[in-house]
C-alpha positions in Angstrom: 128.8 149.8 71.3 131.8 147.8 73.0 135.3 148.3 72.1 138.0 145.4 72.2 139.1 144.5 75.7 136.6 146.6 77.5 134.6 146.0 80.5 130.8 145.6 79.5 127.9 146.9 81.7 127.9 143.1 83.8 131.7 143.6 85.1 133.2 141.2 82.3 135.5 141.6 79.9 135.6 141.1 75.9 137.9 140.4 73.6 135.4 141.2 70.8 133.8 144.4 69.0 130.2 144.7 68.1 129.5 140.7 69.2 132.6 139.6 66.8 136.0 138.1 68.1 138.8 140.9 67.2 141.0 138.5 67.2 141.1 134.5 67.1 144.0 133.0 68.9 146.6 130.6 66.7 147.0 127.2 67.4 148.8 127.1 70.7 149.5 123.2 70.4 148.3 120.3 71.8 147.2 120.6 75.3 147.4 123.5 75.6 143.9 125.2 75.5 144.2 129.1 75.0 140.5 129.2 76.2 139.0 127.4 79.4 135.0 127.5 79.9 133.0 125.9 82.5 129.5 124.4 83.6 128.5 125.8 87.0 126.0 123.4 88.9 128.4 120.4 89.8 131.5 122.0 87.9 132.4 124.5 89.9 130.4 124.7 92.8 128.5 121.9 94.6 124.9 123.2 94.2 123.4 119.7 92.9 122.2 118.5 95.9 120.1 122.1 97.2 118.9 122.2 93.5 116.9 118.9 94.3 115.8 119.8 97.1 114.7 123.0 96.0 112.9 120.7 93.3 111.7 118.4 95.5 109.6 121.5 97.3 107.8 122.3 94.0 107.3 118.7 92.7 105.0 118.0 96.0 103.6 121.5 95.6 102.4 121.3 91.9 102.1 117.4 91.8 104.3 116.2 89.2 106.8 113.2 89.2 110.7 113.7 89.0 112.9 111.1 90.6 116.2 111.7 91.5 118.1 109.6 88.7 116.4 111.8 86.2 117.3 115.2 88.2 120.8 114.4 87.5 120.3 113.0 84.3 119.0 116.3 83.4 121.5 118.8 85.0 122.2 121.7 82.6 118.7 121.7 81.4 116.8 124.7 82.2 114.4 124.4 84.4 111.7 125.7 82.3 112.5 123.3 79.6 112.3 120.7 82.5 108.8 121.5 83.4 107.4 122.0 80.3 108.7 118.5 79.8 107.2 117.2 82.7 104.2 118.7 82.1 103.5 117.3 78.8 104.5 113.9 79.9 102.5 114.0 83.1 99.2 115.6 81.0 99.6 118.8 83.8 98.4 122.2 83.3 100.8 124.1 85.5 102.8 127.3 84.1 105.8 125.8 83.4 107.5 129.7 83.4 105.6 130.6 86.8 106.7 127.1 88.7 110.5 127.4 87.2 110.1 130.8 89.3 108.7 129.1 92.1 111.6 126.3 92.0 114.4 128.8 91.4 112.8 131.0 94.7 112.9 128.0 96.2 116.8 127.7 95.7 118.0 130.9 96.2 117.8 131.0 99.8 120.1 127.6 99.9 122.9 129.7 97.9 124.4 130.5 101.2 125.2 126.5 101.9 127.0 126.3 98.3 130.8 124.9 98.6 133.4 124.9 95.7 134.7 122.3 94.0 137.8 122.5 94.6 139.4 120.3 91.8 137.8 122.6 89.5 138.3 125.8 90.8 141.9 125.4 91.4 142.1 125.1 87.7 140.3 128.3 87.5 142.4 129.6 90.0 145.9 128.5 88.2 144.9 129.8 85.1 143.4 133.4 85.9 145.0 135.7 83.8 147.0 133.4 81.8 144.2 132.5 79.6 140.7 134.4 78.7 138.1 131.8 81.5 134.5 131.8 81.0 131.3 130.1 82.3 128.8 128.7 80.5 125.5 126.9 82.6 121.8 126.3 81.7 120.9 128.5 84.9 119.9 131.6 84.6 122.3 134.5 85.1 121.1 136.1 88.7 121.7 132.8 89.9 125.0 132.1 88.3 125.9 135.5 89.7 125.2 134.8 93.2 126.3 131.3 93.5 129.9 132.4 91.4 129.9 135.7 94.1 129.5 133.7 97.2 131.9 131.1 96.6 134.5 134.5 95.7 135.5 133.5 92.4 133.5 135.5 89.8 136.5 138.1 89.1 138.3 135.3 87.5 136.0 134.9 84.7 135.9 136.9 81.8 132.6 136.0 81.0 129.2 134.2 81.4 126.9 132.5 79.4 123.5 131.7 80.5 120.5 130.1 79.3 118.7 133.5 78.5 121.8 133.8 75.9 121.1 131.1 74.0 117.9 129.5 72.0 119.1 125.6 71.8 120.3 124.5 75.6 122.8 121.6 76.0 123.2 119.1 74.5 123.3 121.4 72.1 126.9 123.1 71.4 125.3 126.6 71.1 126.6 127.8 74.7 129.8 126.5 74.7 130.3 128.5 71.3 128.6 131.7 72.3 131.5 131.4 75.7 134.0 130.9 73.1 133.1 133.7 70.9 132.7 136.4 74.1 136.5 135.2 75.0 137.6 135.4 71.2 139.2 131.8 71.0 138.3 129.7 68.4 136.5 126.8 69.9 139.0 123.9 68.6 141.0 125.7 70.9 138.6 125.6 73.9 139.1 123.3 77.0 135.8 122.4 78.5 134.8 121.3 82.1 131.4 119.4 82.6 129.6 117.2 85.3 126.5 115.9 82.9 126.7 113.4 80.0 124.0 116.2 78.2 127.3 118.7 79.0 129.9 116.7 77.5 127.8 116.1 74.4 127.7 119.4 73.8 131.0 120.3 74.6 131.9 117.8 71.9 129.3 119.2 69.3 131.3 122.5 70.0 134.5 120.9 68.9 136.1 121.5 72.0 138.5 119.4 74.0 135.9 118.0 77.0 137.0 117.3 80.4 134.5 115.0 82.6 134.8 116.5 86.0 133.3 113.1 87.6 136.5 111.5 86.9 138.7 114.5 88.9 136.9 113.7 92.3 
């Protein structure tokens, strides 16, 4: 059992007790959010490009047809959710779970090449410890971990959503609100950064004010 404020067993804190907020924070105003969450791949950090060519490794490997415009059309989608797409699609019999292992082995060697986005991260940066910050991205969590590590900025978050948190993945709104509820701020009082049209929908299902990183670079 966690206690308000505490730091859980993955080195983040909560503002809530027993997986409920202890407290929801008033309205601050407009514009100013008192809770900021953020996509990961193409947010924060840069990792688009490695990702496909990490995909491009296990298309030619297991046969199966992804172009490019698609890869990014896609980006927040977990890759399992990817391949068992593709696999229906394409009438394959691959293990969509084993390959999504395969593709995400793949990857994790290129974490090393990762560079921040620095737009984005300087808002991190500005507002570390003003307001509770929080991640949430349709990788999985090792991953988040490592690529949020090497770029030195994963003390500034006070939590991370992955897609092992969540059943329904963008553009569903259910990981923005699980971020919001870990940092205990009601989500019509969330700020949102995403890269993906599938990441601002769901920032916008969430009720949350969405910012389109694309138009920051």
């Amino acid at each position: 059992m966690t206690t308000p404020n505490h730091i859980h067993s993955d080195g983040f804190t909560s503002g809530y007790d027993n997986g409920k907020p202890d407290r929801l924070e008033a309205d601050p105003g407009k514009n100013q959010p008192r809770g900021i969450i953020f996509d990961c791949d193409g947010t924060l950090a840069d990792t688009m490009p490695l990702h496909w060519r990490a995909w491009q490794v296990v298309a030619a490997r297991h046969r199966f047809q992804l172009p490019e415009e698609r890869f990014y059309a896609l980006g927040g989608v977990p890759s399992k959710d990817i391949l068992k797409m593709l696999r229906t699609e394409q009438g394959l019999a691959f293990d969509h779970l084993a390959v999504a292992l395969e593709k995400e082995a793949e990857y994790r060697p290129l974490i090393a090449q990762v560079e921040p986005i620095n737009t984005v991260v300087g808002v991190a940066r500005q507002n570390y410890g003003k307001v509770p910050l929080a991640v949430a991205s349709g990788g999985t969590r090792k991953i988040i971990e490592q690529v949020l590590a090497h770029l030195d900025i994963i003390k500034l978050f006070n939590a991370i959503v992955s897609c092992e948190d969540v059943l329904h993945q963008k553009p569903a709104p259910d990981i923005f609100l699980e971020a919001a509820r870990r940092i205990g701020v009601s989500p019509q009082f969330c700020r949102a950064y995403e890269d993906t049209d599938l990441g601002m929908q769901a920032i916008r299902a969430a009720g949350m004010e969405a910012v389109d990183v694309r138009e920051l670079r």
